[in-house]
Backbone as a printed PyTorch tensor [residue, N CA C, xyz], in Angstrom:
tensor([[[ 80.3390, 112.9110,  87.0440],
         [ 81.5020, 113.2170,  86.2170],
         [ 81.3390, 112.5260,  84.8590]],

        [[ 81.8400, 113.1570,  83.9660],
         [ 81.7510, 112.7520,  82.2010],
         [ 82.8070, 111.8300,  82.2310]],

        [[ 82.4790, 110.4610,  81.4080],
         [ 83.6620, 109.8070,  81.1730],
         [ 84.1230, 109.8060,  79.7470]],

        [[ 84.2180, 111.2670,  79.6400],
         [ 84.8300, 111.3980,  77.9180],
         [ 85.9780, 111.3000,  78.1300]],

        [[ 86.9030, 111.1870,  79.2220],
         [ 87.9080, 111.1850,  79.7130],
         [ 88.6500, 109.9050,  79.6530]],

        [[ 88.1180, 108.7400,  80.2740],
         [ 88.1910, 107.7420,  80.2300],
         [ 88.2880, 106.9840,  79.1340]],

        [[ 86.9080, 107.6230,  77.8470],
         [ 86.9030, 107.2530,  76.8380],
         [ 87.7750, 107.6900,  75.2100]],

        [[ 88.2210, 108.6900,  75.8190],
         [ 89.2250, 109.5110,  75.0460],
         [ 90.7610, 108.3480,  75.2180]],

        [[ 90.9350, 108.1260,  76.8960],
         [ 92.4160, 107.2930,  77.0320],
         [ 92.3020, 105.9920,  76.2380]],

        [[ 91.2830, 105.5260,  76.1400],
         [ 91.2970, 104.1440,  75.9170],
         [ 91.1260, 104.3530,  74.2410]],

        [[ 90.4700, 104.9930,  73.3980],
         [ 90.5310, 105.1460,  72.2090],
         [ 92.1880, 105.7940,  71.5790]],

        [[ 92.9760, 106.4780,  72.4540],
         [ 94.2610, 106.6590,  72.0070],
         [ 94.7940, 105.5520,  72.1980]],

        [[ 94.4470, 104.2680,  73.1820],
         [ 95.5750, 103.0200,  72.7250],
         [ 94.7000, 101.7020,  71.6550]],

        [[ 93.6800, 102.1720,  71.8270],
         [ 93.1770, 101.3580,  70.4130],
         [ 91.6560, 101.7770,  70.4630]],

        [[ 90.9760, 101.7650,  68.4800],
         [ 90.0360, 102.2330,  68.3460],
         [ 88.8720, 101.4190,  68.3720]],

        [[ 87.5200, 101.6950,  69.1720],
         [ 86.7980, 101.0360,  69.8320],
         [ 85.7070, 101.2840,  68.7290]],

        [[ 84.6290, 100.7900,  68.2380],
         [ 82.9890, 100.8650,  67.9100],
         [ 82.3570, 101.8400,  69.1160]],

        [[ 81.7870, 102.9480,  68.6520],
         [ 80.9990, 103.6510,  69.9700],
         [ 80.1430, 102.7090,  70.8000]],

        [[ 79.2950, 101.8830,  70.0900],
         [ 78.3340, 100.8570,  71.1030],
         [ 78.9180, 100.2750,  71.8730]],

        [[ 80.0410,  99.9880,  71.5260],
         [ 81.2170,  98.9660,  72.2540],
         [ 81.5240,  99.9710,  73.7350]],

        [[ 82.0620, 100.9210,  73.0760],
         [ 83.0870, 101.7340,  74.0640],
         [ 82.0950, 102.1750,  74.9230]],

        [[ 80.2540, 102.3560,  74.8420],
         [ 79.0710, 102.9060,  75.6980],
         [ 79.3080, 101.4550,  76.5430]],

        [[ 79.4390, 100.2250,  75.9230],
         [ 79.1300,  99.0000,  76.9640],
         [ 80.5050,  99.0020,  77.9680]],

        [[ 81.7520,  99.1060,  76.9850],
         [ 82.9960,  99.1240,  78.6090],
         [ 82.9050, 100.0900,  79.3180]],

        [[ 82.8210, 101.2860,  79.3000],
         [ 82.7180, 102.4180,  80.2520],
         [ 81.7520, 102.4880,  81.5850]],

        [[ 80.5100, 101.1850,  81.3160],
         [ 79.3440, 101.0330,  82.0720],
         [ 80.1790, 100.5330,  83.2950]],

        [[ 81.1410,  99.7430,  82.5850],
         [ 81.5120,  99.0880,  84.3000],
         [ 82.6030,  99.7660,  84.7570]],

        [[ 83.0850, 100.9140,  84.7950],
         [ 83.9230, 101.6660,  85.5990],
         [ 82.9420, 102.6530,  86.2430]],

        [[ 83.3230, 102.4850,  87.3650],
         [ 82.4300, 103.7000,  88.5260],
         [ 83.6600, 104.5630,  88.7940]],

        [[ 82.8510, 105.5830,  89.3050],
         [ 83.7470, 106.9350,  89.8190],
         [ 84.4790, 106.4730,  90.9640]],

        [[ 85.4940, 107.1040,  91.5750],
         [ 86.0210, 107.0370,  92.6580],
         [ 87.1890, 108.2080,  93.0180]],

        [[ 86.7580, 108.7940,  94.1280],
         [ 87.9960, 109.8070,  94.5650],
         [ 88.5970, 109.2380,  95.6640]],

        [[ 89.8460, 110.3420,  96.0410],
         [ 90.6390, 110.1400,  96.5780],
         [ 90.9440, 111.5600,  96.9240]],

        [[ 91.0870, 111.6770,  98.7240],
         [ 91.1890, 112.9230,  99.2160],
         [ 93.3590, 112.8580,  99.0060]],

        [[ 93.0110, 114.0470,  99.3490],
         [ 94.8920, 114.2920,  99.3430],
         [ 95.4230, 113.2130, 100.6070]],

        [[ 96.5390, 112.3390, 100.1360],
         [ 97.0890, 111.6130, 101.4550],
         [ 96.4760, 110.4350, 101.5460]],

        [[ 94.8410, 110.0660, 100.3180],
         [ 94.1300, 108.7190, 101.3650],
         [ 95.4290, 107.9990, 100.0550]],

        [[ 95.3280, 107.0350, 100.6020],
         [ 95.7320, 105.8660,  99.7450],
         [ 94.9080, 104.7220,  99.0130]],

        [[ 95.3000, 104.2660,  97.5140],
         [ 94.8270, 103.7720,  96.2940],
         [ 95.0410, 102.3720,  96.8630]],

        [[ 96.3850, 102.3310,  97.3450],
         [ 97.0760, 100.6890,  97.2240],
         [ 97.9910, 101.0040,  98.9720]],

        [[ 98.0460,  99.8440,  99.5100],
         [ 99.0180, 100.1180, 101.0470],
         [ 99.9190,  98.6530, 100.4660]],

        [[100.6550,  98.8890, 100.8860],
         [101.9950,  97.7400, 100.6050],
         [101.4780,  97.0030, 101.5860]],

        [[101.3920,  95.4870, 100.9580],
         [101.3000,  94.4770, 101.5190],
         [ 99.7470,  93.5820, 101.2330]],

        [[ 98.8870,  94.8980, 100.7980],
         [ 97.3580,  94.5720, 100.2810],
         [ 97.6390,  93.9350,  98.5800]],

        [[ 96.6860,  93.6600,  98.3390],
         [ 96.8650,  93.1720,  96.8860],
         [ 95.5370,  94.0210,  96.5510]],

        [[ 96.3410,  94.2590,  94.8870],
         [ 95.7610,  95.5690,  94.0500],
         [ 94.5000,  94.9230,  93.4010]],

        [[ 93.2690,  95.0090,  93.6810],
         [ 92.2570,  94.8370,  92.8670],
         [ 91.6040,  95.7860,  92.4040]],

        [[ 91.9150,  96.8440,  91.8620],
         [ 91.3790,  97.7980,  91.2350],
         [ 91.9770,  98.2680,  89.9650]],

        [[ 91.6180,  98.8830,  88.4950],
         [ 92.3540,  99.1750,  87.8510],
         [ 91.8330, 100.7780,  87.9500]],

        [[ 92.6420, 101.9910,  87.9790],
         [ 91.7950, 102.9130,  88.3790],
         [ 92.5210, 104.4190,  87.0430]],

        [[ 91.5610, 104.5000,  86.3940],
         [ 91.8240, 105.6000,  85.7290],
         [ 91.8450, 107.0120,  86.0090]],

        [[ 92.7710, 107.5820,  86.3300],
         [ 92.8630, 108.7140,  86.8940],
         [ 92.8350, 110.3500,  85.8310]],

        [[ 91.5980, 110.8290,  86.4550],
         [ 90.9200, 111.9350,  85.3610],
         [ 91.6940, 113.1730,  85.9220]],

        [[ 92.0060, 113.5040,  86.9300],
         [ 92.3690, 114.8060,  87.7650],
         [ 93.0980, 114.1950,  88.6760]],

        [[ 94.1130, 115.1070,  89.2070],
         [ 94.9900, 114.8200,  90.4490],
         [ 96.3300, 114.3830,  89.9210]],

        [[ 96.9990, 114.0640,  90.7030],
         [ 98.1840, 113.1040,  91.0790],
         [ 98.6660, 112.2100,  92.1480]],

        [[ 98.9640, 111.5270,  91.5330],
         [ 99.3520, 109.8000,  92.7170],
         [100.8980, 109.7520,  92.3670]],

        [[101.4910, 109.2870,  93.3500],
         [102.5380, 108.2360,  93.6770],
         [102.9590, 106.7430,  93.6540]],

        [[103.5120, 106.3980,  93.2410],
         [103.9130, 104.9220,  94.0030],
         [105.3270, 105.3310,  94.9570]],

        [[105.5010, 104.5270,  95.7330],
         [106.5750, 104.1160,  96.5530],
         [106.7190, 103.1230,  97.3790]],

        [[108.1390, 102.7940,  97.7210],
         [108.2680, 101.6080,  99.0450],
         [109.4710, 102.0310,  99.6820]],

        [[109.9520, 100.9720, 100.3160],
         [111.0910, 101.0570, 101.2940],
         [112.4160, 100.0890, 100.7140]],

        [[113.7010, 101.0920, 100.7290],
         [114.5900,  99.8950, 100.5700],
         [115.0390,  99.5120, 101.7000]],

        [[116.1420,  98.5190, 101.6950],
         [116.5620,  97.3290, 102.7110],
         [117.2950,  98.0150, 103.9660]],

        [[117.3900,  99.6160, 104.1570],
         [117.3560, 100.2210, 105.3870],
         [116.2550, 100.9630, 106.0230]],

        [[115.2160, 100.6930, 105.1100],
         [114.4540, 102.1660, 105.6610],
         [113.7270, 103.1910, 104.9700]],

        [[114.7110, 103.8020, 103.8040],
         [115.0240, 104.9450, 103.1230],
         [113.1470, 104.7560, 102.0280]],

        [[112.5440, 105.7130, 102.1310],
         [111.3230, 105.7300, 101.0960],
         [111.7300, 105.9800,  99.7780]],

        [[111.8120, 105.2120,  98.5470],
         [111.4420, 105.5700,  97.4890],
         [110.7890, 105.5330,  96.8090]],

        [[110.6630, 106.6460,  96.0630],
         [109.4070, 106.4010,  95.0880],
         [109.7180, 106.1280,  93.4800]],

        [[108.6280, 105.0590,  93.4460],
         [109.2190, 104.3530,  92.2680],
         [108.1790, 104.6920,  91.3060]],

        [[107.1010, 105.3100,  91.4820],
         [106.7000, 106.1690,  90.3340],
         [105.6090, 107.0620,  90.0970]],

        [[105.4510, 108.3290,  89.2680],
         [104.3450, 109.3910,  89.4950],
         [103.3380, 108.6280,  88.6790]],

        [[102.1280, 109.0160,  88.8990],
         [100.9970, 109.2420,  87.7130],
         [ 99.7290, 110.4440,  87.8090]],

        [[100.2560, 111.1690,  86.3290],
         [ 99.9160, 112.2280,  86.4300],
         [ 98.5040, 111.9310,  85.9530]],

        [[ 97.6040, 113.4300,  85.4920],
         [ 96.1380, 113.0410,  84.9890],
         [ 96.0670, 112.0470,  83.6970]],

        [[ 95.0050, 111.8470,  83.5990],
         [ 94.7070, 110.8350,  82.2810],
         [ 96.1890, 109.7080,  81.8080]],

        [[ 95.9370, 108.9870,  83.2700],
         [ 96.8710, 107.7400,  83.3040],
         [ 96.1750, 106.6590,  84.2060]],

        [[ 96.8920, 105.6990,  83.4780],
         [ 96.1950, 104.3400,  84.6640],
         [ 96.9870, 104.2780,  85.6320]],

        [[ 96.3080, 103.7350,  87.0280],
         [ 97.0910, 103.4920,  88.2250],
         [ 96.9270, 102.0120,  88.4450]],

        [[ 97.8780, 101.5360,  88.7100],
         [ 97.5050, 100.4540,  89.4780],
         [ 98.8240,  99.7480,  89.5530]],

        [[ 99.3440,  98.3010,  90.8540],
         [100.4950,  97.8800,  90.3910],
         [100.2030,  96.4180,  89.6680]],

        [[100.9980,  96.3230,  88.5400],
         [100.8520,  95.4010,  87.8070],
         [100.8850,  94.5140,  88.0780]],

        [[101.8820,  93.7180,  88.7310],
         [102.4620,  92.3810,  89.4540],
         [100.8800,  91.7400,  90.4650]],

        [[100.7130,  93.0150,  91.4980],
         [ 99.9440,  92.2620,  92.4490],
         [ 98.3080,  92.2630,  91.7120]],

        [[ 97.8890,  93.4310,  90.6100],
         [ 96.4610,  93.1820,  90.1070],
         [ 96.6500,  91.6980,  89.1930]],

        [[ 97.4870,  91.3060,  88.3460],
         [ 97.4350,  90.0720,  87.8860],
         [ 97.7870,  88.9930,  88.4430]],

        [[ 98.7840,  89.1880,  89.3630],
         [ 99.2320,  87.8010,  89.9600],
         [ 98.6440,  87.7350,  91.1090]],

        [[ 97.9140,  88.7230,  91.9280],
         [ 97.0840,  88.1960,  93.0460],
         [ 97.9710,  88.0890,  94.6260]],

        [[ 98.8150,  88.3810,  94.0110],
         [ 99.9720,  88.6770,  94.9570],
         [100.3860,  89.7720,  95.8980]],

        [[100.6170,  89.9400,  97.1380],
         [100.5880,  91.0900,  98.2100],
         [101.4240,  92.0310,  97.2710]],

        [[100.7970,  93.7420,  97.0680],
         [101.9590,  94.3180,  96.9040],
         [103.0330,  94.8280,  97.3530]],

        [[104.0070,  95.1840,  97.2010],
         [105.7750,  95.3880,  97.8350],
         [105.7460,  96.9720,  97.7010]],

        [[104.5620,  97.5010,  96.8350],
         [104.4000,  99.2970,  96.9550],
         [103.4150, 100.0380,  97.5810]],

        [[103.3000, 100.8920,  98.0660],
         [102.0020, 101.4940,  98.0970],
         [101.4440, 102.7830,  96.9650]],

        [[100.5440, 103.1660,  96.9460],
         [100.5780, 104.0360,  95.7090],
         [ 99.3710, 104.8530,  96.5840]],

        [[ 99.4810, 106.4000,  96.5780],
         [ 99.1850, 107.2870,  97.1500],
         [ 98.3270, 108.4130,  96.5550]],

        [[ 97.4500, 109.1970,  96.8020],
         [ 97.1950, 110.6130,  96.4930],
         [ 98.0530, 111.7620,  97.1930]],

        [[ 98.5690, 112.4510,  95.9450],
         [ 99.3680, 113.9370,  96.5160],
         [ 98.5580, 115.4920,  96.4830]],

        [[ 97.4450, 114.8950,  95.6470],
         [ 96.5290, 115.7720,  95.7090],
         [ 94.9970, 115.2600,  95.2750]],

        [[ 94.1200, 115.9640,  95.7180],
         [ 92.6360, 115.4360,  95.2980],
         [ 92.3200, 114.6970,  93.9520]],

        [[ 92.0860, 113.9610,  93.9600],
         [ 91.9740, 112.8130,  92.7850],
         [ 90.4350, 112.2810,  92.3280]],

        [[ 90.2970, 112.5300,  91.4200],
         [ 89.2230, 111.6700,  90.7260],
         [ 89.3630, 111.1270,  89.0700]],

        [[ 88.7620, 109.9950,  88.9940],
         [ 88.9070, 109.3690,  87.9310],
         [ 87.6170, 107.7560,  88.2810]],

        [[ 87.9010, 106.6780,  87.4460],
         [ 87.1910, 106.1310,  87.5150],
         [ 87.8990, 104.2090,  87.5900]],

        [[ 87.2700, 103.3040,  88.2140],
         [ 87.6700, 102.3080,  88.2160],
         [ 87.2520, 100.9040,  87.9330]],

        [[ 87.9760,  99.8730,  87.8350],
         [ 87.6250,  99.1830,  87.5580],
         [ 87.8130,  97.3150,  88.1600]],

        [[ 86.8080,  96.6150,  88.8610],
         [ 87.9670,  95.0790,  89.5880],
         [ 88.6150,  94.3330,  88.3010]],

        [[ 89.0180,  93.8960,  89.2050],
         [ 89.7910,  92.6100,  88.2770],
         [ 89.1630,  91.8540,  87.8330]],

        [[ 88.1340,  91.3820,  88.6240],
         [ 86.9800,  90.3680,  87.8260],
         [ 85.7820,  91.1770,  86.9750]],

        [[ 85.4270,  92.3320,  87.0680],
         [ 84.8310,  92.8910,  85.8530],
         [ 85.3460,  93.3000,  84.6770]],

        [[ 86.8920,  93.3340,  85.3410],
         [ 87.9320,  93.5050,  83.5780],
         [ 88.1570,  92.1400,  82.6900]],

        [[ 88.3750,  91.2420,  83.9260],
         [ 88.0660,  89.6310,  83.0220],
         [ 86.5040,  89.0830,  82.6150]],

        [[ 85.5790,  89.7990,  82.7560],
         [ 84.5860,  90.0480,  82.2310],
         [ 84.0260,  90.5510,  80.8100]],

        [[ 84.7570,  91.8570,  80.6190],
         [ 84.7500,  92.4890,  80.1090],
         [ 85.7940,  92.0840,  78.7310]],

        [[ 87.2360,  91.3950,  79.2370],
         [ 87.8160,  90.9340,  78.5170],
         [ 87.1550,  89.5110,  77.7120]],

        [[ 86.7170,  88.7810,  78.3060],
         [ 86.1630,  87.8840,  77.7000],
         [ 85.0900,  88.0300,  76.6380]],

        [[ 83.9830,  88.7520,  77.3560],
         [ 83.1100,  89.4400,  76.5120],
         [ 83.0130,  90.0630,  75.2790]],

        [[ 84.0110,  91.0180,  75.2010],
         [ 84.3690,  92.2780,  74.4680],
         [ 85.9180,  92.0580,  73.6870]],

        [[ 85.5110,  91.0590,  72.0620],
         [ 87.0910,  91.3640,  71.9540],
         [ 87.6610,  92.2780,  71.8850]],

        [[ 87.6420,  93.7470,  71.2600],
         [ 88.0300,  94.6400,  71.4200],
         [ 89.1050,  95.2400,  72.6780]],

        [[ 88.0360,  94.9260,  73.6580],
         [ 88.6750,  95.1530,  75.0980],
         [ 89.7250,  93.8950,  75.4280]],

        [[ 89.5070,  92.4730,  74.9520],
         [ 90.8590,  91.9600,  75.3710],
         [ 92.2440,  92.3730,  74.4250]],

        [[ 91.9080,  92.6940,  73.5200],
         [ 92.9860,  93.5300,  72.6800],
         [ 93.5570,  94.8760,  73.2790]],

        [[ 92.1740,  95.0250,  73.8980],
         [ 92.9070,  96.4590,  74.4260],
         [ 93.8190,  96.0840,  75.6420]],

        [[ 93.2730,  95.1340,  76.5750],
         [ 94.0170,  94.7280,  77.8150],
         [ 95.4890,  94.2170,  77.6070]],

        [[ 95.4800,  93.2130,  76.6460],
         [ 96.7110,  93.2980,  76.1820],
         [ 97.9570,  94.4640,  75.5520]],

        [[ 97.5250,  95.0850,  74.8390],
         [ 98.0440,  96.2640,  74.4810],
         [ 98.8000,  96.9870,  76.1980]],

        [[ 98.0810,  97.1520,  76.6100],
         [ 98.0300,  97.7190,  77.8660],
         [ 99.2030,  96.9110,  78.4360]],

        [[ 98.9300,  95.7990,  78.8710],
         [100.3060,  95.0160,  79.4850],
         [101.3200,  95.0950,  78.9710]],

        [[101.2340,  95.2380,  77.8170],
         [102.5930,  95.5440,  76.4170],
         [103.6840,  96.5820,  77.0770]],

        [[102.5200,  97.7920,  77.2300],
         [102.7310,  99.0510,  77.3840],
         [103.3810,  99.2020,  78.8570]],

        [[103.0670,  98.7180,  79.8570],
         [103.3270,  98.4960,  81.1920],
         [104.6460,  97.8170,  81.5930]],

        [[105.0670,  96.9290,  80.1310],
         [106.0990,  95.9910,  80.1620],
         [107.2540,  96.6800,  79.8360]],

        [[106.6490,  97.6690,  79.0570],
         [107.9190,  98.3830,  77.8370],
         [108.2270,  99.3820,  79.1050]],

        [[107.6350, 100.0680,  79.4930],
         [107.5730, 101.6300,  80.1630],
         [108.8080, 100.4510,  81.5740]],

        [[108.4070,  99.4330,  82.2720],
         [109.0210,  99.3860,  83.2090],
         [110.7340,  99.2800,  82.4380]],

        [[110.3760,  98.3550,  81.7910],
         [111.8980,  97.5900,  81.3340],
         [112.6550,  98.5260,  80.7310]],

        [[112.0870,  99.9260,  80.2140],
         [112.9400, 101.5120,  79.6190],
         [113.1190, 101.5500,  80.9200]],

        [[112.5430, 102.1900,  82.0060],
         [113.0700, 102.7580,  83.0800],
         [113.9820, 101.9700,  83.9560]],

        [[113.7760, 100.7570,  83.6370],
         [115.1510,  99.9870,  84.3830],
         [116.3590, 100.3100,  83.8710]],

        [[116.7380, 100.0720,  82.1800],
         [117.7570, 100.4150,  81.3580],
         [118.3040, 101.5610,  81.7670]],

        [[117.1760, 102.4990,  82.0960],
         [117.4160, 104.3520,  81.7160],
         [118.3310, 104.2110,  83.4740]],

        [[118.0300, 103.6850,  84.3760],
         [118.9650, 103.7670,  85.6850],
         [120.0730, 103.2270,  85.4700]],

        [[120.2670, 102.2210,  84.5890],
         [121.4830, 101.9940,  84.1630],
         [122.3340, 102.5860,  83.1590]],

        [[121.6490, 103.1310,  82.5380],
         [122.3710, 103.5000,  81.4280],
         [122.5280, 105.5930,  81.0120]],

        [[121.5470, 105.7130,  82.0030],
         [121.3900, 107.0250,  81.6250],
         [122.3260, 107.3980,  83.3230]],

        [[123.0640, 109.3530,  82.8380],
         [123.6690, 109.7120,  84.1860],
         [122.4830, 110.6210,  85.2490]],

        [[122.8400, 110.5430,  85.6570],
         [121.4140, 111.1870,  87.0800],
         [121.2180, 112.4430,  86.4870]],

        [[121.8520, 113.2950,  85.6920],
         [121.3820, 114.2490,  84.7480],
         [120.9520, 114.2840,  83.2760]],

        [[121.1080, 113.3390,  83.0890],
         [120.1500, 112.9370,  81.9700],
         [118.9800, 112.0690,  82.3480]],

        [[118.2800, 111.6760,  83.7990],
         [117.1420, 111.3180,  83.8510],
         [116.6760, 112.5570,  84.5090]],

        [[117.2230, 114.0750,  85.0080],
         [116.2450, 114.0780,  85.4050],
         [115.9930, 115.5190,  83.8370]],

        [[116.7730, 115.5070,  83.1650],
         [116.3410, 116.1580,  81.7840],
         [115.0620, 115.5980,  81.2790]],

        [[115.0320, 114.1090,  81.5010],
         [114.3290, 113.8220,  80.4850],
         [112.4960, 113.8560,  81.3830]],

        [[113.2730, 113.9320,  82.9680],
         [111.4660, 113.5110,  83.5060],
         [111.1140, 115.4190,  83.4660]],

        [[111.9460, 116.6530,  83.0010],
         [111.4900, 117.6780,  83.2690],
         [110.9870, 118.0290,  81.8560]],

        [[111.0500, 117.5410,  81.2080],
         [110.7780, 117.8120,  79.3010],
         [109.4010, 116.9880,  79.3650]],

        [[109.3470, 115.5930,  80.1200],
         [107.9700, 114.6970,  80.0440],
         [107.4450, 114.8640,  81.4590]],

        [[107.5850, 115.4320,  82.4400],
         [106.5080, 115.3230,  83.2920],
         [106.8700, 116.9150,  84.0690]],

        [[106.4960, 117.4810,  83.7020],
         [106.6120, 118.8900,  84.2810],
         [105.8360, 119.2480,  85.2910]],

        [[104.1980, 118.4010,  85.8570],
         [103.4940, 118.6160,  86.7140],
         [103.7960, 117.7590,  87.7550]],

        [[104.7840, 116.7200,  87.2560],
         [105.7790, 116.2600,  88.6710],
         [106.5780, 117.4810,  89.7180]],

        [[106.7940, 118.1910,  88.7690],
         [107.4910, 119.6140,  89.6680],
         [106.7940, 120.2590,  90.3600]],

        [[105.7730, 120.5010,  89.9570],
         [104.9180, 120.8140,  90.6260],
         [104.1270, 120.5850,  91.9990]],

        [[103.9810, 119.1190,  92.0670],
         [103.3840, 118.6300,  93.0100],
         [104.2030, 117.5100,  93.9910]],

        [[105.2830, 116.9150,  93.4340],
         [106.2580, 115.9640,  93.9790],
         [106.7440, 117.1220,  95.2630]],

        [[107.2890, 116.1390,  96.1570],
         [108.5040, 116.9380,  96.8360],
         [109.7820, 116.7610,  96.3110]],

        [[110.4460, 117.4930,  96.2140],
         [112.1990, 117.3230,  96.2850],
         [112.9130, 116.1590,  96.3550]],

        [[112.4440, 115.8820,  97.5880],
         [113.4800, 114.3020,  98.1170],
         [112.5020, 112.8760,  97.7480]],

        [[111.7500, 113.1390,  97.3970],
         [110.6540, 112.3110,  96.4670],
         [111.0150, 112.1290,  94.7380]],

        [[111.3450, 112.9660,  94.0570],
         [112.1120, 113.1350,  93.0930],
         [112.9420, 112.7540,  92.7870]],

        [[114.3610, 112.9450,  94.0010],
         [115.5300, 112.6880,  94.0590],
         [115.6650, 111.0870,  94.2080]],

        [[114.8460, 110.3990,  94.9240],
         [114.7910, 108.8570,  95.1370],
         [113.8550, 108.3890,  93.4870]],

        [[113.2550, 109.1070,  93.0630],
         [112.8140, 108.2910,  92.0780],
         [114.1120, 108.4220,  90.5200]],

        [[114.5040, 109.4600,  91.0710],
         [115.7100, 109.2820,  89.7840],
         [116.8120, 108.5880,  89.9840]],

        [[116.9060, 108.2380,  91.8390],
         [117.6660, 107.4820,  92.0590],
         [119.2250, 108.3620,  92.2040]],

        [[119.2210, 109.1990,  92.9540],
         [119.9440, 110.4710,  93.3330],
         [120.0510, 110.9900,  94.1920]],

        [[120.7370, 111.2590,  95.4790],
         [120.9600, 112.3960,  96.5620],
         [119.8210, 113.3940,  96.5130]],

        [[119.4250, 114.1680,  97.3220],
         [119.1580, 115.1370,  97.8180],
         [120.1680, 115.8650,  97.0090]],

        [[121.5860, 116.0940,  97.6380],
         [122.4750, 117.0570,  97.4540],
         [122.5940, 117.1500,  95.8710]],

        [[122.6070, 115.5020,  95.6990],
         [122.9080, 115.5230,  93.7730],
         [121.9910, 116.6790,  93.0290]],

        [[120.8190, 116.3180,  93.5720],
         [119.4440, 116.5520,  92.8280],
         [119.5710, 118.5110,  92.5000]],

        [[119.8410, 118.7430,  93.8780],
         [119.9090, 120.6690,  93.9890],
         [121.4070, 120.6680,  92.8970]],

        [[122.4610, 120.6420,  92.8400],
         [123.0650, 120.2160,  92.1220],
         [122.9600, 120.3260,  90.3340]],

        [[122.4620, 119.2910,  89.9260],
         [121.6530, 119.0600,  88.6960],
         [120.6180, 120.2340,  88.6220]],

        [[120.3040, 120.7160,  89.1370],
         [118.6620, 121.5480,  88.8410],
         [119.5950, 122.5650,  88.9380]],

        [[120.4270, 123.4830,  89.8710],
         [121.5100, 124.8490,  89.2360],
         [121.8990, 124.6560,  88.5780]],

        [[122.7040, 123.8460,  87.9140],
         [123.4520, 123.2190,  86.5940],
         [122.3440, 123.4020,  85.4080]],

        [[121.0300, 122.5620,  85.2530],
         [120.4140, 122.7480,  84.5320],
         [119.7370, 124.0130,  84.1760]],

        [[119.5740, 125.0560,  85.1820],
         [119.2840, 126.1880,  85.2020],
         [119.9930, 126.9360,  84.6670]],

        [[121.5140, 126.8550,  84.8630],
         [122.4390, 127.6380,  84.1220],
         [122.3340, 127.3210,  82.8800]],

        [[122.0390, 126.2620,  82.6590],
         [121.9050, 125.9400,  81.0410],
         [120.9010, 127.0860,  80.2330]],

        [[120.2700, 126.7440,  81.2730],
         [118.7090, 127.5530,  80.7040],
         [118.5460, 128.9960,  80.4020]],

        [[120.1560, 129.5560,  80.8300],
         [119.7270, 131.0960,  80.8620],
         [120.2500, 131.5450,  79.5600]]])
């Protein structure tokens, strides 16, 4: 597999020297993922950073009865991984899944602190990255507070449309943080809008 892919994501969050960007790309290897295997199992700790070229993944866990939610998609040409347990070393509290055949490419933790050390470029980039990871969670915390269950799921059908696609229903409905019933609901409502 070509990692123009890889090298395309990482030049949209900051611009690399080609010699440079031929030396970081060396240390990400390929890796798939059949439909269903799993990236991350709750309770393992995340040592992989894994760039995902094709497919779609999940995260999810369990709240304090039971109930599965999923706390977040990642569609193609996105990073996977959970943040908390790849830096802090710490068991993760999610698991993160394939929903469909997946390939992309990855990377450990100790060849990224490698790489970071090595390569300023790349610790600029790593940082950037955590920035980005920080901002995206701490919007989506606000947005459950502050936004109504129809205005999140406006906004995940305008930005993630191949979530519709491949999510289930009641997978959806827990990540917007919504009923089942709400969810069908909102989507006739929004439909009527639409006509």
């Amino acid at each position: 597999m070509d990692k123009q892919g890889l090298k395309n994501y990482i030049l949209r969050n900051l611009p690399f020297p080609e010699r440079t960007m031929d030396q970081v790309v060396e240390y990400f290897e390929e890796l798939h993922f059949a439909k269903d295997e799993f990236f991350l199992r709750e309770g393992a700790i995340n040592d992989r950073y894994f760039f995902l070229q094709t497919g779609f993944m999940r995260a999810f866990t369990f709240d304090i009865e039971g109930n599965e939610i999923t706390t977040n998609f990642y569609q193609r040409d996105s990073v996977v991984f959970e943040v908390s347990s790849f830096y802090l070393k710490t068991k993760s509290t999610e698991s993160i899944q394939a929903v469909t055949d997946c390939t992309g490419y990855s990377i450990t933790y100790d060849q990224l602190n490698v790489l970071m050390h090595d390569v300023p470029e790349f610790r600029a980039y790593g940082v950037a990255m955590l920035a980005k990871e920080y901002v995206l969670f701490k919007k989506r915390a606000l947005e459950l507070i502050n936004l109504s269950g129809e205005a999140r799921y406006e906004k995940l059908i305008t930005s993630g449309k191949e979530i519709f696609q491949h999510a289930q229903l009641k997978q959806i409905a827990s990540y917007l943080n919504v009923t089942d019933t709400s969810l069908s609901r909102i989507r006739r409502e929004f439909s009527r809008r639409k006509i």
